[in-house]
Structure formats: structure tokens, C-alpha cells
N, C-alpha and C positions, 0 to 999 in steps of 0.2 A: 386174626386167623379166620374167626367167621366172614369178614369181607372178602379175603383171597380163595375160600371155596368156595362164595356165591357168585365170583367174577369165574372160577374155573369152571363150574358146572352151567352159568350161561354161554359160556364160548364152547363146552363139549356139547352140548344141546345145540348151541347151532349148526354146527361142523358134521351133526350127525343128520342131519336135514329136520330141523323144527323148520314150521311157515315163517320164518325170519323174513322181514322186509325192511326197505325203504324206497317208497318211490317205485317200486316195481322193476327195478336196473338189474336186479339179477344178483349174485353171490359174487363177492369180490376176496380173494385170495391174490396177496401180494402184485395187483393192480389186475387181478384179471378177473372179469367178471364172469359166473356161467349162470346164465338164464332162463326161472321157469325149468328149473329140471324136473323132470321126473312125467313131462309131458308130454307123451305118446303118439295120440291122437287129437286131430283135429276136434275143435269145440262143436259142439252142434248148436247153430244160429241160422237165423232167418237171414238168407239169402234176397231178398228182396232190400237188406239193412246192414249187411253185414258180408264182408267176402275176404276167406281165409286163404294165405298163401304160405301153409305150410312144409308144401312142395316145393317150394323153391328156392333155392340160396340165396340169400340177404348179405351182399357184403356194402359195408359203408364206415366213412367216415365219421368221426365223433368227435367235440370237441366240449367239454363240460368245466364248472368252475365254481365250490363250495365256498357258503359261509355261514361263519359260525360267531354268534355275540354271545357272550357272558355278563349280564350284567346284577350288580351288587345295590343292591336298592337299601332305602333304609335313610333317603337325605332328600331333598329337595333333589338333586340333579345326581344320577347313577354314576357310575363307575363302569365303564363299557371296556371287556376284556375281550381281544378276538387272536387267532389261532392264525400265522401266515403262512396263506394257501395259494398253491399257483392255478391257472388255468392250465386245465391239460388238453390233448390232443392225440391222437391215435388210431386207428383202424380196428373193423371186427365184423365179426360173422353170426348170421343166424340159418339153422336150415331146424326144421322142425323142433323136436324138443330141445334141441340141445344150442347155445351161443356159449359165444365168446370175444374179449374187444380185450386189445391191451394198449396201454395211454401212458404218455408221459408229459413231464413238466413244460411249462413253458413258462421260462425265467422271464423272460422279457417283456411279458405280460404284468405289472405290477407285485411282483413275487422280488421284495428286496429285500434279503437277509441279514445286509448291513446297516438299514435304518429300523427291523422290526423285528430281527433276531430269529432265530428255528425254529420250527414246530417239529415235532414226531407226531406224524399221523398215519391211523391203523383205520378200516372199515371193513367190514363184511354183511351181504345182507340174501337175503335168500325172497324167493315169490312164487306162488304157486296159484294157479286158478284153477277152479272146479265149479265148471258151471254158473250158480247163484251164489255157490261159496269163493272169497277172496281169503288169501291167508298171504300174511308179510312180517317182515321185521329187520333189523337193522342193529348191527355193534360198530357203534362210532368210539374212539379214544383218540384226545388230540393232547400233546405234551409240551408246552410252549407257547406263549401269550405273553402278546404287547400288550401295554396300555392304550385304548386309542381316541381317547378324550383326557389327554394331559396337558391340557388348558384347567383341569382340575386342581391340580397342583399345583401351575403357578400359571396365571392368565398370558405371561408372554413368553410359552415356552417356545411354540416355534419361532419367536425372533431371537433366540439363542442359539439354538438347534434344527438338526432336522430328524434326529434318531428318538426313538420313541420307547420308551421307559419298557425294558421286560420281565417279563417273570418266566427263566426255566422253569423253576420249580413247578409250576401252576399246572395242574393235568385237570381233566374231563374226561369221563367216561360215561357213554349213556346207550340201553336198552332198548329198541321198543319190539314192543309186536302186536301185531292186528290181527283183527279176523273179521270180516264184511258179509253180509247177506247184500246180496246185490238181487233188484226186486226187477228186471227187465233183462236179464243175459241173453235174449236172443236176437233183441233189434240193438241193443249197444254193447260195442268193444273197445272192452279197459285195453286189450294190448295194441290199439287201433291209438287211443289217444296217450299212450307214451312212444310212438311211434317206432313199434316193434313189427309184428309177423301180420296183421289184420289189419283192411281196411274198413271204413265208414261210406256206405254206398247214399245214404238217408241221413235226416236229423233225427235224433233220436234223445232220451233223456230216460234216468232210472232213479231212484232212492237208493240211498243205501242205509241199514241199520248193523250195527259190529259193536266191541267191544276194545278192549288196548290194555296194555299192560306195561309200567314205563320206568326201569328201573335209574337212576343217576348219580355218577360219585365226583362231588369235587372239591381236591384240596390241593392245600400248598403247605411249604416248608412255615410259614409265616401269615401272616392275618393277609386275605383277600385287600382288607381296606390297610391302605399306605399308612405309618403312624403320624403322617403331618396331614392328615383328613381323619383321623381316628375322631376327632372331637365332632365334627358335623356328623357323624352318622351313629345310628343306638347302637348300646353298647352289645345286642347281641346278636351284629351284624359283623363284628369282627370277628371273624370266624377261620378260622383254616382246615376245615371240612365240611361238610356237608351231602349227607346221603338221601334221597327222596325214591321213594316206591309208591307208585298212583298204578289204583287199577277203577277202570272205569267205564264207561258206555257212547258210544260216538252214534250220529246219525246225520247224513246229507245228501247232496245231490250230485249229481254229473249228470252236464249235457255238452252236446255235441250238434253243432251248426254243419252244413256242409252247403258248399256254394258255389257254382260253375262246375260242376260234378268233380272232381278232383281234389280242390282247397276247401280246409275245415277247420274250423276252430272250436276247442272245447274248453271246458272249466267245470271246475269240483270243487266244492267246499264240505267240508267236515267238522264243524265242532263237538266238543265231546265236553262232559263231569265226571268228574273224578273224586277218590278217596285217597288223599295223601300220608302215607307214614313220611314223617319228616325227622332224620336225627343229625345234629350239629354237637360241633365240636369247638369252643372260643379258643383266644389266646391262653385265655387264664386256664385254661384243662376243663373247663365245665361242659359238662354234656347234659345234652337235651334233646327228649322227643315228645314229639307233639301229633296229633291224629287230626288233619283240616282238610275241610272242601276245596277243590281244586277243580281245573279246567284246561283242556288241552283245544287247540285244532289245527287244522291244516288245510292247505288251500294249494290248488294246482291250475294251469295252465297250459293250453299247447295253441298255436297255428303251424301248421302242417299242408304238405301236397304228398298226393296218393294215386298212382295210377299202377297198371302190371307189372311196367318195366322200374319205373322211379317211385321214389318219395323220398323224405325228408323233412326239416321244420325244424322247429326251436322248443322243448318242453321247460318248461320253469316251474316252483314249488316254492311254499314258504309252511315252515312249523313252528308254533310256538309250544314248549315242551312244558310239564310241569309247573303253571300256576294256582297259586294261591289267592285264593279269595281274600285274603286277609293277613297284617304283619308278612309279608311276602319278605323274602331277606333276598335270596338268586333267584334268577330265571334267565333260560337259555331262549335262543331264537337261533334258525336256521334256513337258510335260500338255498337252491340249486336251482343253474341253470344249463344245460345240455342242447348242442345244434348239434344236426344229424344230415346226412348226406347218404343215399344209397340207390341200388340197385338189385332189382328181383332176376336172377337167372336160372333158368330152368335147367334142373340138376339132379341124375340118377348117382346112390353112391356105389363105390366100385371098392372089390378088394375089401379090405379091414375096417374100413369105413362100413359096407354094407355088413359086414356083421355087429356093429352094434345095435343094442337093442331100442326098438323103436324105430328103426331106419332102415 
């Protein structure tokens, strides 16, 4: 009971505009993103470093592609769980405070449901800037997971097969949210290098110091570890839940190259420590919580082009969530990757458009 009112009151908290983020991509509601709400006016930045184009309509192409590992530690060689995701593809819009993109699958892209079975997956994430202050956060839930090292099981499984051992049952759900002091907002733009409404005129570089809060639920009907690998791994690794709450402190860097006046390339790194509540649940009904040091970070990438009428580029990301200094039983890892294609056109709104607020 206390887990399903702390799952409801973080998804009414986000829904109601908390600084929810992931990635900075904006709030995603049943594949639609809306970006950076609540954003009025144009940021104030050094024009010499930095030039906004929040007058303008931004319509572009997108095409983005999640992943997500699960793995079950506890042996010489893990137990690697992952969630089957397609690459999507889609169109969307930005003109001042407000976007929007809506994407769909693309099966034919490695998305095969007959050798790695469904996933159900939900996300929502919200982003806001102010200034020197960053505020983000992210509700991921994915319901469905292959095995995807089932050479674990038995060394010649794929000369038998080619379908890949599943677990419906097996769900994840995870939290996060940030809050960033960004130490340079006037010569460098975060919404520059995820290639959103701002360009990078200059190279520029900033610190950044924040904090995170990272809530994770994950179980199944049956122990995580298969009962013909039960014996290699400790005994209280077999588990069919698992919930972690890390709240902690982050600090790094972004910088940003620009080269031939147009093409730029940037990268952020972030690691953070943490303070882990950890509680598990075995086969045998035993529960246990434990209070350990932990570590999170995150690390991004873009090369991008940027002029009045065009830009575009490729932004990429990698998270590792919730570790444990020590006896570590799960831990998550997660990549995104996003290409972007658009064009800036200059754009008064009319009618019912100009009466929303901010436009």
C-alpha cells in the first residue's frame, strides 16, 4: 500500500509541473513531448556567445532510440536484463515557450517481438531553466524484459535458438530529479547543446554543482536470478524486488567547441554520491533494508550545425543509476540517442494561437 501511494503521489507531483527532467527533451505524455514550459521569455545571455531564437518557429524532424540494462550482480559474470525498444521517428515543433514532437515506432529497425518478446513502456519528463538555475527530472516504467546474455544458461544457446529467454513479469520503475547551479549562463547554452531554440556563437565552458534524488522499484512474479544459476550467485541476490532511494550531491562540467562558425561540439560529465536506502525482498519472503554509499553519473554528448535558417545534429547520453559502493546486488544503465533535423522560420501568431499566454 505504501509503495502504490509513493508511485501515485510522484506521477501527481510531476503532472502538476515539479522540475521533472531527463535529458532536457521536454514532458512526454502518450508520446508527446511539451518543452521547457512555463517559458515566457527569452534568457538573458551574452550576445557575443550566445544567440536566441525564440521568435522563430522551429519545425524538425527527429528520430531517437532508448536503452535500458538491468543487470543482477552477485557472480563472476551478471545477468544482463533489457526492455525491447524500437527506434522512433517523427516530426515537431518549437516556437518560444512552448513545443511539441510526436514519434513513432520503427519495427524494422531491430525491434523484434518474436525473438525478445513486449515491453510496456511509459515515460514522462519535464525541464525548466532559469537562469543559473537548471531544474529536471524523468518517470521511466518499462514491463517486459529479455534475457540478453543467455549463453548464461547454457553456452550453446544460440546454436539451438534464436529467441531469447523472457520475463513478462519483470517491470522497472525509476524517478529521478535534479536541480543544477550552472556557474557561466551567459556565455554557455544548455538549450544550444541539446539542440533545441539557442545557438553557440563562441566556445564556451561552465561547472556545474546540483544535487538528485533517485527513487527505483524492481520486481517480478519470481527471483530475478533463473533457479539453474541460483547456485552461482549469493543467496541474497535472489530476490524478486527491490526498491532504492539515493539522495545526493552532483558536480561537473560542460563545454562546448564551435568550429567554422556553424558546427560545435559539446560534452558534460556529471558524477555525483549518494546516500542509498535500499530494501529487498528474496524468494524465501525475507526482507531487508540496508542504509550504503552510493554513486550516480551521467555523461552527454552532441555534434550539431547551427545557422538562422538550419541546424540539426545527433545528441547522445549515458546514465548509470543507483550504485553501490559495496555488496551491490542491481544496477541500471541507460543510453539515448536522438538525430535532429530543422529549420528556423520566422513566425508572428495569429487568432487563438496569439492569445496564449507568452506568445
Amino acid at each position: 500500500m505504501l509503495e502504490k501511494r509513493l508511485a501515485k503521489a510522484l506521477l501527481v507531483g510531476l503532472f502538476l509541473g515539479l522540475p521533472l527532467a531527463g535529458m532536457g527533451q521536454g514532458m512526454r505524455l502518450l508520446g508527446i513531448p511539451l518543452d521547457t514550459i512555463l517559458k515566457t521569455t527569452a534568457p538573458r545571455v551574452d550576445r557575443n556567445y550566445v544567440v536566441t531564437y525564440y521568435n522563430r518557429l522551429h519545425l524538425f524532424a527527429v528520430s531517437e532510440r532508448q536503452d535500458y540494462t538491468l543487470r543482477v550482480v552477485g557472480a563472476s559474470q551478471p545477468l544482463k536484463y533489457k526492455p525491447n525498444l524500437a527506434w522512433t521517428a517523427g516530426i515537431g515543433m518549437n516556437y518560444k515557450w512552448i513545443g511539441a514532437e510526436i514519434t513513432f515506432k520503427l519495427p524494422i529497425l531491430g525491434y523484434d517481438v518474436i525473438r525478445k518478446g513486449e515491453t510496456r513502456q511509459f515515460g514522462a519528463s519535464v525541464n525548466l531553466n532559469r537562469n543559473r538555475l537548471l531544474y529536471s527530472a524523468q518517470y521511466q516504467s518499462y514491463r517486459g524484459f529479455y534475457l540478453y546474455n543467455p549463453n548464461r544458461l547454457q553456452p550453446d544457446w544460440f546454436d539451438r535458438t534464436s529467441i531469447y529467454p523472457n520475463r513478462s513479469d519483470l517491470r522497472s520503475q525509476t524517478f529521478t530529479g535534479h536541480v543544477l547551479y550552472q556557474f557561466n549562463p551567459l556565455q554557455l547554452s544548455v538549450p544550444a547543446t541539446l539542440l533545441q531554440r539557442e545557438g553557440q556563437r563562441r566556445s564556451a565552458y561552465t561547472w556545474v554543482l546540483g544535487g538528485f534524488l533517485t527513487y527505483q522499484n524492481i520486481r517480478g512474479n519470481a527471483s530475478l536470478v533463473p533457479s539453474a544459476l541460483q547456485a552461482d550467485f549469493r543467496p541474497e541476490s535472489q530476490l524478486v524486488q527491490i526498491k532504492t532511494m539515493a539522495l545526493g550531491v552532483n558536480a561537473g562540467y560542460t563545454k562546448t567547441f564551435v568550429f567554422r562558425k556553424h558546427y560545435f561540439t559539446s560534452f558534460s560529465v556529471r558524477p555525483g554520491l549518494s546516500l542509498l536506502l535500499q530494501q529487498t525482498n528474496t524468494v524465501q519472503n525475507i526482507a531487508d533494508s540496508q542504509l550504503k554509499l552510493g554513486w550516480e553519473g551521467i555523461a552527454s554528448f552532441t555534434l550539431g550545425y547551427s545557422t538562422d535558417k538550419y541546424y540539426g545534429g545527433i545528441y547522445g547520453s549515458t546514465e548509470w543509476v543507483n550504485r553501490a559502493f559495496s555488496q551491490e546486488l542491481i544496477n541500471t544503465h541507460s543510453d539515448y540517442i536522438r538525430l535532429v533535423v530543422g529549420k528556423r522560420l520566422r513566425y508572428r501568431p495569429k487568432g487563438i494561437v496569439k492569445k496564449l499566454p507568452g506568445l
